[in-house]
N, C-alpha and C positions, 0 to 999 in steps of 0.2 A: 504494500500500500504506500502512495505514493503523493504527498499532500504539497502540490503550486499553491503558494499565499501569493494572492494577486491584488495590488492596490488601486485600488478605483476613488472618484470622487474625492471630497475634500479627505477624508480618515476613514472611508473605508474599506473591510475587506471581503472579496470572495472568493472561497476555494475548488480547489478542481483539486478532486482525488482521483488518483488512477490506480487501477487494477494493474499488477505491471504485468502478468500473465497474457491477459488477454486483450489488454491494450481498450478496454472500457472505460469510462470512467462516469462520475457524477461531479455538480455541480453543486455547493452548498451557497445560494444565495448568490442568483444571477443577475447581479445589478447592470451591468455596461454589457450588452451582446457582444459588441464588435471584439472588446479587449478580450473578452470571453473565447471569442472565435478562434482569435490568433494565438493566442495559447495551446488551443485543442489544435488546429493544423500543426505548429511547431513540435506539439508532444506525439503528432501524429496517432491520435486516440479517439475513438468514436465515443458522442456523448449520449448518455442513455437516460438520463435522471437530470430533473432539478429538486433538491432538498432545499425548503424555504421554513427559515426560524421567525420571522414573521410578516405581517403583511407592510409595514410600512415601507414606502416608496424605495427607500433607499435599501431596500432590501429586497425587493421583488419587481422592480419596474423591468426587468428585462424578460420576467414570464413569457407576456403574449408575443412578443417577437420572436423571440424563439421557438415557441409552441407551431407557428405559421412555419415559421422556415423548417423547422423537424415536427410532423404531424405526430409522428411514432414517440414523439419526446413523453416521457411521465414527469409530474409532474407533484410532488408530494407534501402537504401540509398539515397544521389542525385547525385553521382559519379557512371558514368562508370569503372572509374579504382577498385572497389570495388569487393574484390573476391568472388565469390559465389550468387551476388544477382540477389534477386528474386525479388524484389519490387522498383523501380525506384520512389521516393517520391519527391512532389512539396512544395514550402512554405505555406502555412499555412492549409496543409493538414492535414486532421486526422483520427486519429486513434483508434480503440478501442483493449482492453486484458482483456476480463472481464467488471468489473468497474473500471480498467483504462483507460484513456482518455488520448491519445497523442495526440499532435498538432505539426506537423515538422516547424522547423524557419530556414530558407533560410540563411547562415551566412558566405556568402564567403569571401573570403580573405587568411586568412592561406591557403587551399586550395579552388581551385575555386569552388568546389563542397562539401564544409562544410555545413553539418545539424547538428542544437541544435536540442535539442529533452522538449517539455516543459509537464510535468505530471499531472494531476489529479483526483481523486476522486470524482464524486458529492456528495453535502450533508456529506461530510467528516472533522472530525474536524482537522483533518493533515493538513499540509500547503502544496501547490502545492511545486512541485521539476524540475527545469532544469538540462540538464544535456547538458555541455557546449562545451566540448569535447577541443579544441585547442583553440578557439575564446575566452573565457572570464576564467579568471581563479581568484583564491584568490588573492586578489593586482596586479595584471595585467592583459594582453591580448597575444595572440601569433602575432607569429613573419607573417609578411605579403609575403611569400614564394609567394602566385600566387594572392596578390589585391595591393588595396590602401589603404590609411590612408580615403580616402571618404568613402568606403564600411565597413573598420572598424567604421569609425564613424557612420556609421547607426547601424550598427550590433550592438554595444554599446547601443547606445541611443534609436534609431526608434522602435528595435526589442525587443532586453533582457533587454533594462533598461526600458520599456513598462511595462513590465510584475509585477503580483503586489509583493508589494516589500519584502511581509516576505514569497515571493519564495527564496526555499531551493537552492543553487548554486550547483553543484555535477560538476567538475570539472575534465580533461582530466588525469591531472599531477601532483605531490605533489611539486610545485614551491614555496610552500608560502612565506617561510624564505627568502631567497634570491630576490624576487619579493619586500616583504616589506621592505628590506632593501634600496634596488630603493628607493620605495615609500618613505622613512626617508630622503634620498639625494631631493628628490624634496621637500617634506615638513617637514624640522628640525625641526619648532614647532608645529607639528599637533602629539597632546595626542592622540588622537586612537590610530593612525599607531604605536606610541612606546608602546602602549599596548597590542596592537593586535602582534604587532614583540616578542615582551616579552613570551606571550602563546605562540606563533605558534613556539618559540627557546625551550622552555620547554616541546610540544608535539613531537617537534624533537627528541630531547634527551630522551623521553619515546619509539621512534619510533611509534608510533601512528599516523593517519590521522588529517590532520586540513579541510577536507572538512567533512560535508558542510560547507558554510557561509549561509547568507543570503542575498540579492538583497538590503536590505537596510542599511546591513553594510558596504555591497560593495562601498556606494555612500561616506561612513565618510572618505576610506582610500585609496580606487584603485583609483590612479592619472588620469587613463588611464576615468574613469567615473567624474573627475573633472576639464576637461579641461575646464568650464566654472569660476574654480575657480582662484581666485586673486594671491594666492599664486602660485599655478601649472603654472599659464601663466606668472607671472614675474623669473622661472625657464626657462622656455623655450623660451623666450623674442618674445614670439607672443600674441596675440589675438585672430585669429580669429579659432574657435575651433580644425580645422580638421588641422591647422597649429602646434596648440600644440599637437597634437594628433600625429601626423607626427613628431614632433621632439622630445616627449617625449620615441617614439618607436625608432629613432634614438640612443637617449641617453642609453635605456637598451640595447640595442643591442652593445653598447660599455663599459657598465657598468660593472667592470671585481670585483671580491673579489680581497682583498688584496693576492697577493701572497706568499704562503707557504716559506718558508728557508732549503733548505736540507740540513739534518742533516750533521756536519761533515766529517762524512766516505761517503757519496755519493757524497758528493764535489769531495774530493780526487778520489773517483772511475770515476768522468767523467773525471778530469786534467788527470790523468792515461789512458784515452783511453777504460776503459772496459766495456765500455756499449756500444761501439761504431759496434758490432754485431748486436746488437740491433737496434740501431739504423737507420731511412731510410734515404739513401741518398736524395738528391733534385737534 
């Protein structure tokens, strides 16, 4: 099994797994066709699947165009709003591509109809691969658009932090930098997280991917996987898990970078009125 991390759009990602057998493969979250395409010709691999974690735009806008160009395509979700699909999938249903073996994980919350998708090989010496989509990402979780901090916290815990732990993370979003820098605000003295922030600022700067991680790094520095711990819970001046969990997604969700200084001349251009074209009224 063979996982292309392909970067699209402003931060995100989609994967093309390949069977290296029989030269198959699937698509987890076919956002950009074309970058898509060029990928599959260069890997010289026929595509036989789209796995979509959920329906928003940037994560399934390239369904229906593909669905036209390959009529034979499947198409596989647990969202109705999902363009193109052919395959309505339940949790802990599975799947095969070869001798890949998928198993869907049920992971609502960001959207109420969010599927992780978890990978593997038997008898293979590669390590299984999740692929997380909006729900777990490097140092954090997404934002709870259509759940709760309850159903996050199983998805977290019950579900993806289940699973064994030197599974591979493959990730929706390239958030890392900015997520770990959270995670530094909740724990100042925890040595991963400024370790881990250190690389993932230096693969920034190279423009390179910091996924994967893996399920058992994820436990040293994602907060959002440590609300059991002493330090994350006198951050958040709760206890009881799904309490920290809840206000530690509070707290990113107000967590802002320092903000930028405009240069000089763009001072003077706003005092002067000239952007004000531009600008929308309210």
């Amino acid at each position: 099994m063979k996982v292309k991390v392909i970067s699209v759009l402003e931060d995100n990602y989609m994967y093309l797994v390949i069977e290296e057998n029989t030269k198959e493969a699937v698509v987890v979250d076919a956002t950009v066709p074309k970058r898509l395409l060029e990928i599959v010709r260069k890997e010289g691999v026929t595509l036989k699947a789209i796995l979509t974690t959920h329906h928003h735009w940037d994560h399934a806008r390239g369904n229906e165009e593909l669905a036209k160009a390959y009529p034979e395509l499947q198409v596989y979700g647990a969202d109705e709003r999902i363009g193109a699909l052919t395959h309505k999938v339940a949790h802990n249903e599975e799947l095969k591509f070869g001798e890949i073996n998928v198993r869907c994980l049920f992971t609502p919350c960001h959207t109420s109809g969010h599927m992780c998708y978890f990978m593997w090989e038997e008898n293979s010496p590669d390590a299984p691969a999740v692929f997380s989509g909006d729900t777990l990402f490097i140092g954090g979780c997404g934002k709870f658009f259509e759940g709760t901090a309850e159903q996050m916290y199983r998805n977290l815990t019950e579900i993806l932090g289940a699973l064994p732990k030197e599974t591979k993370v493959f990730c929706g979003h390239e958030y890392t930098v900015r997520n770990l820098k959270f995670a530094l605000k909740v724990e100042p003295e925890n040595e991963t997280v400024k370790k881990k922030l250190a690389w993932a600022k230096l693969r920034d700067d190279e423009d390179l991917p910091t996924v994967p991680s893996t399920l058992q790094e994820e436990f040293h520095y994602n907060p959002f996987l440590r609300v059991s711990e002493e330090s994350v819970q006198k951050f958040t001046g709760k206890t009881a898990p799904v309490d920290v969990l809840r206000a530690l997604r509070t707290a990113k969700d107000n967590f802002k970078k320092p903000k930028e200084r405009l240069n000089p001349q763009a001072m003077l251009a706003f005092e002067w009125g000239l952007f004000g074209p531009f600008v929308e009224k309210k």
